[in-house]
KOLZA-869787 format. One line per 10 residues: number of its first residue (from 1); their letters; for each residue y, z, x of C-alpha. Coordinates in steps of 0.05 Angstrom, whole numbers, plus 5000, padded with zeros to 4 digits. Each point is the difference from the previous one (the first is absolute). Layout:
# KOLZA-869787
NUM) A) Y Z X ~ ...
END
This chain:
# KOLZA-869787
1) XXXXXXXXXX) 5000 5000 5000 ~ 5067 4982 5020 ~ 5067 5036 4985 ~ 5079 4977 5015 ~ 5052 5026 4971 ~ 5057 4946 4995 ~ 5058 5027 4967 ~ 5032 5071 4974 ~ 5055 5020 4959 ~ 5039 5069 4983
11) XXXXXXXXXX) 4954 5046 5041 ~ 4927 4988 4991 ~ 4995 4947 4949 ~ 4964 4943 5033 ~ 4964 4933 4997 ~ 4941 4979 5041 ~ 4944 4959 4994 ~ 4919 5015 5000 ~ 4952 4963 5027 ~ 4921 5014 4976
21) XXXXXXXXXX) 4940 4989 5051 ~ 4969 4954 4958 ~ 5049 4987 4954 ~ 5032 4925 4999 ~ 5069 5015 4973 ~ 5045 5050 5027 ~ 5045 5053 4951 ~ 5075 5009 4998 ~ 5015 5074 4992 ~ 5017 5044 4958
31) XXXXXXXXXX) 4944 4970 4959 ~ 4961 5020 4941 ~ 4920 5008 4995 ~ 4970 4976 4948 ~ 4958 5056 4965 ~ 4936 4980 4983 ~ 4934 5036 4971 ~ 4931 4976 5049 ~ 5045 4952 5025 ~ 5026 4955 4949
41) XXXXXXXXXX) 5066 5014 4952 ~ 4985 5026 4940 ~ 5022 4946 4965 ~ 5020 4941 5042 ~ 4932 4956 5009 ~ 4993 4971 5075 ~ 5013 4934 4971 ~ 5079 5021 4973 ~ 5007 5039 5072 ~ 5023 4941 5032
51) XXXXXXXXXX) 5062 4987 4947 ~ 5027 5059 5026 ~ 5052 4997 5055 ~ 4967 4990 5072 ~ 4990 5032 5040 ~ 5034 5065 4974 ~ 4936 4999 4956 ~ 4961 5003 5054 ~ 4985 5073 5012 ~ 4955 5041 4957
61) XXXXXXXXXX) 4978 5075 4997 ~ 4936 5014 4969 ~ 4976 5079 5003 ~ 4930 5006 5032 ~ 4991 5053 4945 ~ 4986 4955 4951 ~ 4943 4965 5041 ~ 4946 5066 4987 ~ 4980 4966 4945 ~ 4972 4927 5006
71) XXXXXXXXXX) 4984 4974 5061 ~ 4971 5037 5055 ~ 5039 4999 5077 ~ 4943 4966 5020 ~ 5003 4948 4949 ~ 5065 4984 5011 ~ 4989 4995 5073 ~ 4949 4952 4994 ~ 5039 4962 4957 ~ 5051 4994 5055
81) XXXXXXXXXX) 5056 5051 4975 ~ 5058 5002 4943 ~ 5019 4938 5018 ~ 4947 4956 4996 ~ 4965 5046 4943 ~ 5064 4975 4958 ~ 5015 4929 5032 ~ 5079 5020 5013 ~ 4996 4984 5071 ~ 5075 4988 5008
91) XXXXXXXXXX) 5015 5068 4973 ~ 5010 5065 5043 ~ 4964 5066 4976 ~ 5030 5064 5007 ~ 4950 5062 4985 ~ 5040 5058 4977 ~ 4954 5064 4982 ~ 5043 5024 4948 ~ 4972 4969 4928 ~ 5055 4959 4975
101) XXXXXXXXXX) 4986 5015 4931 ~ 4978 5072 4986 ~ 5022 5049 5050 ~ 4993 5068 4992 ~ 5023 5026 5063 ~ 5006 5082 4983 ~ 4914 4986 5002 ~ 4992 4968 5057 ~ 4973 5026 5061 ~ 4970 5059 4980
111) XXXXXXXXXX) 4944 4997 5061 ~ 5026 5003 5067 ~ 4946 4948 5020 ~ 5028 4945 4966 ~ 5047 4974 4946 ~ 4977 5014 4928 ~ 5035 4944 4950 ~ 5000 5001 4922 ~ 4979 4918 4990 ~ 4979 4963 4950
121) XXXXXXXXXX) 4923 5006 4996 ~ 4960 4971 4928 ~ 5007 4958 4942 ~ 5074 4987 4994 ~ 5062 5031 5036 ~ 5003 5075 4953 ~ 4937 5015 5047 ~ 5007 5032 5061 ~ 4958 5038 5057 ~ 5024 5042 5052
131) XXXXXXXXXX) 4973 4968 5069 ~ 4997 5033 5070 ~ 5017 4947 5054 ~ 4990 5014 5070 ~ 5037 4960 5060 ~ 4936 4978 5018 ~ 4978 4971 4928 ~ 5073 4970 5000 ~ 4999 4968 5062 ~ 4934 4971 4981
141) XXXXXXXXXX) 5038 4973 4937 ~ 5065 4972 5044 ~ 4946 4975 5051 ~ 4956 4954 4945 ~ 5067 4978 4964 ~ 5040 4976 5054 ~ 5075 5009 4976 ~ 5048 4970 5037 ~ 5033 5073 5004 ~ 4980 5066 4981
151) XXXXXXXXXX) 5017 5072 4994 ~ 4970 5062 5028 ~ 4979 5058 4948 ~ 5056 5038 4978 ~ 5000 5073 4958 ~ 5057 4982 4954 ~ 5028 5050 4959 ~ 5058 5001 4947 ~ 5060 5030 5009 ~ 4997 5073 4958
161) XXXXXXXXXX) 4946 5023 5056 ~ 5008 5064 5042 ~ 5030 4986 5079 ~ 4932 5032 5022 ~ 4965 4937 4963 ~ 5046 4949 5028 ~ 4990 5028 5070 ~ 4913 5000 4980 ~ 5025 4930 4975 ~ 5019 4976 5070
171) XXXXXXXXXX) 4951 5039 5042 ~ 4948 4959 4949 ~ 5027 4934 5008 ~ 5015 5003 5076 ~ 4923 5022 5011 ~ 4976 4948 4958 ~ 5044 4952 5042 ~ 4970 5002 5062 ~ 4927 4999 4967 ~ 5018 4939 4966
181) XXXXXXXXXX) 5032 4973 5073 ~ 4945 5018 5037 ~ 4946 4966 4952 ~ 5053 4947 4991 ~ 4961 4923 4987 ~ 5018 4940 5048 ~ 5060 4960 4959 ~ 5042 5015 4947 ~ 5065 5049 5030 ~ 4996 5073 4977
191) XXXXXXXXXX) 5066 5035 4960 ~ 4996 5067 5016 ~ 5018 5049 4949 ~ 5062 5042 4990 ~ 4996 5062 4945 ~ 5036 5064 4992 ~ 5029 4997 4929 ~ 5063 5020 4987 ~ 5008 5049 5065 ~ 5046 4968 5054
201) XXXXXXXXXX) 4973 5042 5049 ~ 4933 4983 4988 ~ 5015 4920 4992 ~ 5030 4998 5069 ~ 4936 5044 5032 ~ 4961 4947 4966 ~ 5047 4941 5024 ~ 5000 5026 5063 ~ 4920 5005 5011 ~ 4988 4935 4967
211) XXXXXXXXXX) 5045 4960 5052 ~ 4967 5032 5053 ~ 4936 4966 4981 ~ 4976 4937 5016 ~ 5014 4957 4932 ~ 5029 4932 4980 ~ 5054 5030 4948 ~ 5008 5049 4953 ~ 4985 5018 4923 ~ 5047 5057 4972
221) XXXXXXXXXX) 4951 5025 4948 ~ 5026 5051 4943 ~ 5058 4970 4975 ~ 5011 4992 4928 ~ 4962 5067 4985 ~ 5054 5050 4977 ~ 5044 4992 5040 ~ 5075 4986 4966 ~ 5043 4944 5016 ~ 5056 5038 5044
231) XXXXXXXXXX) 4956 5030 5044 ~ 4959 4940 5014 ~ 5050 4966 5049 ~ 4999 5063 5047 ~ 4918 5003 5000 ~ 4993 4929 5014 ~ 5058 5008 5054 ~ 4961 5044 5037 ~ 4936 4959 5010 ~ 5036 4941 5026
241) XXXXXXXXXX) 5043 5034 5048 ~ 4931 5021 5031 ~ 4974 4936 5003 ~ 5005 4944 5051 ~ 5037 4940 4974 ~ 4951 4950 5029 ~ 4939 5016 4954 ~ 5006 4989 4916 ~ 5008 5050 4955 ~ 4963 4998 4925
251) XXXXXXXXXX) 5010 5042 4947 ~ 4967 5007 4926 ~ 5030 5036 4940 ~ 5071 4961 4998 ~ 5008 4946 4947 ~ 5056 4997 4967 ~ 5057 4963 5029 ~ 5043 5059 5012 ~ 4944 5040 5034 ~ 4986 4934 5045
261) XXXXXXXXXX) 5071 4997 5021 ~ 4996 5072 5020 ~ 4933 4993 5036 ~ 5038 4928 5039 ~ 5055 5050 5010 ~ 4957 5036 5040 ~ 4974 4954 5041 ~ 4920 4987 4960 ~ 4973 4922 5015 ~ 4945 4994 4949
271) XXXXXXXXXX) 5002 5031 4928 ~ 4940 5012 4955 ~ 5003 5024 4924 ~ 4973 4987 4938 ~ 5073 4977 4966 ~ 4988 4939 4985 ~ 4929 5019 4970 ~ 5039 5060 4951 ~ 5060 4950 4979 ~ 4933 4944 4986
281) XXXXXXXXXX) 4956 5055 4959 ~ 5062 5021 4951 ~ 5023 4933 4988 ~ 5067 4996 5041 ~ 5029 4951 5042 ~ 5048 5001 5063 ~ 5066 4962 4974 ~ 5058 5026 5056 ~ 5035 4950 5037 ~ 4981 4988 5068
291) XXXXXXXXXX) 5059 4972 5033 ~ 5033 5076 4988 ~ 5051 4987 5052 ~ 5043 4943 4970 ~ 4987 5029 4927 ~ 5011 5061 4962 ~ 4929 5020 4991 ~ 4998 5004 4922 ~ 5036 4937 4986 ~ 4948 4981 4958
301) XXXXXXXXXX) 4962 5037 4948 ~ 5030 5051 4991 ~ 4999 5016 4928 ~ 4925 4979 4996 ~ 4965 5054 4958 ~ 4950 5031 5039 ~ 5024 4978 5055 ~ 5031 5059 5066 ~ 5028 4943 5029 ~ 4939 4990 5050
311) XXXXXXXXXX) 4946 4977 4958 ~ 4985 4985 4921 ~ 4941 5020 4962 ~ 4979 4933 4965 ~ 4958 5040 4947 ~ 5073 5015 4966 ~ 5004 4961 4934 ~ 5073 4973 5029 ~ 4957 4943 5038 ~ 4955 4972 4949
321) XXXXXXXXXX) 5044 4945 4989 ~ 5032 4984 5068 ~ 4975 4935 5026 ~ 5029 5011 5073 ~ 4969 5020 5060 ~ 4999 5077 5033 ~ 5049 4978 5050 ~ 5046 4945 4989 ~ 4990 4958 5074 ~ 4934 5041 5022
331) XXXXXXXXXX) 4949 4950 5032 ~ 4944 5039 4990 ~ 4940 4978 4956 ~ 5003 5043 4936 ~ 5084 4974 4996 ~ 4987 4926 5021 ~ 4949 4997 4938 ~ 5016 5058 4954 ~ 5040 5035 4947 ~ 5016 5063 4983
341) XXXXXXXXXX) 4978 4995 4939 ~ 4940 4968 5018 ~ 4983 5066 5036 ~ 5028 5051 4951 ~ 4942 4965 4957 ~ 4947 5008 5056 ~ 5013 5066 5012 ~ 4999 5025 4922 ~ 4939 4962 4990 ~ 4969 5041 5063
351) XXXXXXXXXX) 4980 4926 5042 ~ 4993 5020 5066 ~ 5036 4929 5024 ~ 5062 5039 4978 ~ 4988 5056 5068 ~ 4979 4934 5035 ~ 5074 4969 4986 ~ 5036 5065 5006 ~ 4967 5020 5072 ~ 5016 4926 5028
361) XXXXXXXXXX) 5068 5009 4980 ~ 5014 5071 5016 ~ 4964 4983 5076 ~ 5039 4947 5014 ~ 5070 5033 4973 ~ 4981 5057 5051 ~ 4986 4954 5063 ~ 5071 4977 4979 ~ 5026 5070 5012 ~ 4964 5008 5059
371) XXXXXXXXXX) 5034 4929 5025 ~ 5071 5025 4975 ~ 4986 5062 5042 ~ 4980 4959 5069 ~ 5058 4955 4982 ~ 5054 5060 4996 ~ 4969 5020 5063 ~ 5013 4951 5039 ~ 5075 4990 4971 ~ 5008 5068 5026
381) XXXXXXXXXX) 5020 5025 4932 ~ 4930 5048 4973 ~ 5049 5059 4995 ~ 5054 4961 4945 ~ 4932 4958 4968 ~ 4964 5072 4994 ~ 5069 5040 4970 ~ 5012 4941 4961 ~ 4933 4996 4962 ~ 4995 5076 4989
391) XXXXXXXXXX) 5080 5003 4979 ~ 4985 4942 4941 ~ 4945 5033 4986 ~ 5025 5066 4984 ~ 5059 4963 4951 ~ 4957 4967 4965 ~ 4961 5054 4981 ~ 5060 5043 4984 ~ 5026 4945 4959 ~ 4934 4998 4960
401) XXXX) 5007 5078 4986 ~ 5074 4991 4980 ~ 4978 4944 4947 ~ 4949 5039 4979
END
């Protein structure tokens, strides 16, 4: 794997571009990875992957998690890996421990001799087992897959916990580190893990070990578990100061766009959540312009019902009749072909094509961010695009309670 960073703005914020072992197209960042369950998207087929914009598509995270049912490591490995299991050859993986979809973090890691996760386990996604995994077991997994990248095993915990927790939390994570190193497969560069919930003290301990370790970046796991808005900024602050500048950093739990400017703010390369998935499942789609520096953000819109000025919820009865697309000018797919109306009726009829639609469009709206973000970047002007979006934000939403 190959890292250069190629351009900063207002402190930390910075673009850079990664380059996979095995991987034919190289990523821009700040990018986006796409979350996926055993692989895939959970609605996007591998034959509508490719309308999506390339390569920012090109980076998935997939939880090893969700492989303990199905396939055995040794299946897969005789297969030939993720990638050839799944034919998406151009694609990089990125195994992140942490399941993407339920994640109950207060239960995890009960046993000091490896991490226990709540996953789903049975007949449909209500059922779930509690699973010991060992590093050994889970390099066995990383080693049969193949990702591209992956993450050590990390004792995450939310932010409400005790400081004697958080400092078990690190102690945890930092053992399991160099177990996972020293069992580490040939290929695929290692993320080592960076916990400590929401004690500074015991986030820069953890920074601090994790750097000294031999490791191709860095995932700041236990984010978006508690912790509030305000004091984010500061906890993220002091992992990055810790950290060289030369190596990636990759961070789950931060979705929505104000949390991804704070976690670019900070200096993060790589972000992983399950936005896009949440806004897909409830029916919403992203509508904010993405040219937010010659426009006032909510130019447009604005008085939809439903609507906070970032998305729309296309269930609302206020779109059953309107013949024009999600976003007037979007190239993606779902607004090249489709209506709103024409979803409003998938989605009240329950046809899964509507999620299909909805996740193409919502994917490719948030690569757009991602791009705006790079582009600000390089313009030297992150800290006015980041005050901007936040500041238009906030008066919209003030605006909506005054109407109200």
């Amino acid at each position: 794997m190959k890292f250069v960073v190629k351009a900063w703005s207002n402190g930390k914020a910075r673009t850079g571009l990664l380059q996979l072992t095995n991987c034919p197209n190289s990523i821009e960042t700040p990018s986006l990875l796409l979350s996926t369950r055993k692989g895939l998207p959970l609605f996007i087929s591998p034959d509508l992957l490719p309308s999506l914009p390339s390569p920012d598509s090109h980076l998935l995270q997939f939880s090893p998690l969700h492989f303990l049912e199905g396939p055995s490591p040794k299946t897969i490995s005789s297969i030939g890996g993720l990638h050839q299991m799944l034919g998406l050859h151009e694609y990089g993986y990125a195994a992140v421990p942490r399941d993407s979809i339920q994640c109950l973090p207060e239960c995890n890691s009960t046993n000091k001799m490896g991490a226990s996760f709540e996953t789903p386990c049975g007949r449909s996604l209500v059922d779930y087992l509690f699973l010991l995994i060992k590093p050994v077991e889970y390099i066995e997994m990383i080693s049969s897959m193949r990702p591209n990248l992956w993450t050590t095993l990390a004792d995450e915990v939310p932010a409400w916990v005790s400081d004697k927790r958080n400092k078990t939390s690190v102690d945890r994570t930092v053992k399991w580190l160099d177990e996972c190193i020293a069992k580490s497969p040939a290929g695929g560069a290692v993320f080592g893990s960076i916990v400590g919930g929401s004690n500074i003290e015991e986030r820069q301990r953890c920074a601090q070990e994790v750097a000294m370790r031999n490791v191709s970046g860095y995932w700041i796991g236990g984010v978006g578990l508690g912790e509030s808005m305000d004091e984010r900024p500061s906890l993220l602050n002091t992992v990055t100061d810790k950290l060289p500048e030369e190596r990636p950093r990759l961070i789950s739990g931060l979705g929505l766009p104000e949390e991804i400017l704070q976690g670019v703010a900070a200096g993060v390369d790589l972000f992983d959540s399950v936005y896009i998935y949440q806004l897909t499942l409830g029916g919403f789609a992203l509508i904010f312009p993405l040219n937010i520096m010659e426009k006032n953000l909510y130019d447009f819109q604005s008085t939809d019902q439903g609507s906070d000025g970032t998305k729309i919820n296309l269930k609302a009865t206020l779109y059953r009749k309107d013949t024009t697309p999600i976003v007037e000018g979007c190239s993606c797919y779902t607004c090249k072909n489709h209506t709103k109306a024409y979803i409003n009726h998938l989605l009240n009829v329950h046809e899964m094509l509507a999620q299909i639609l909805l996740e193409i469009h919502n994917t490719h709206h948030h690569l757009g961010f991602f791009r705006s973000i790079r582009e600000a970047i390089k313009e030297g002007k992150f800290e006015q695009f980041q005050k901007k979006f936040i500041r238009s934000r906030r008066d919209h939403l003030a605006a909506s309670v005054a109407s109200v």
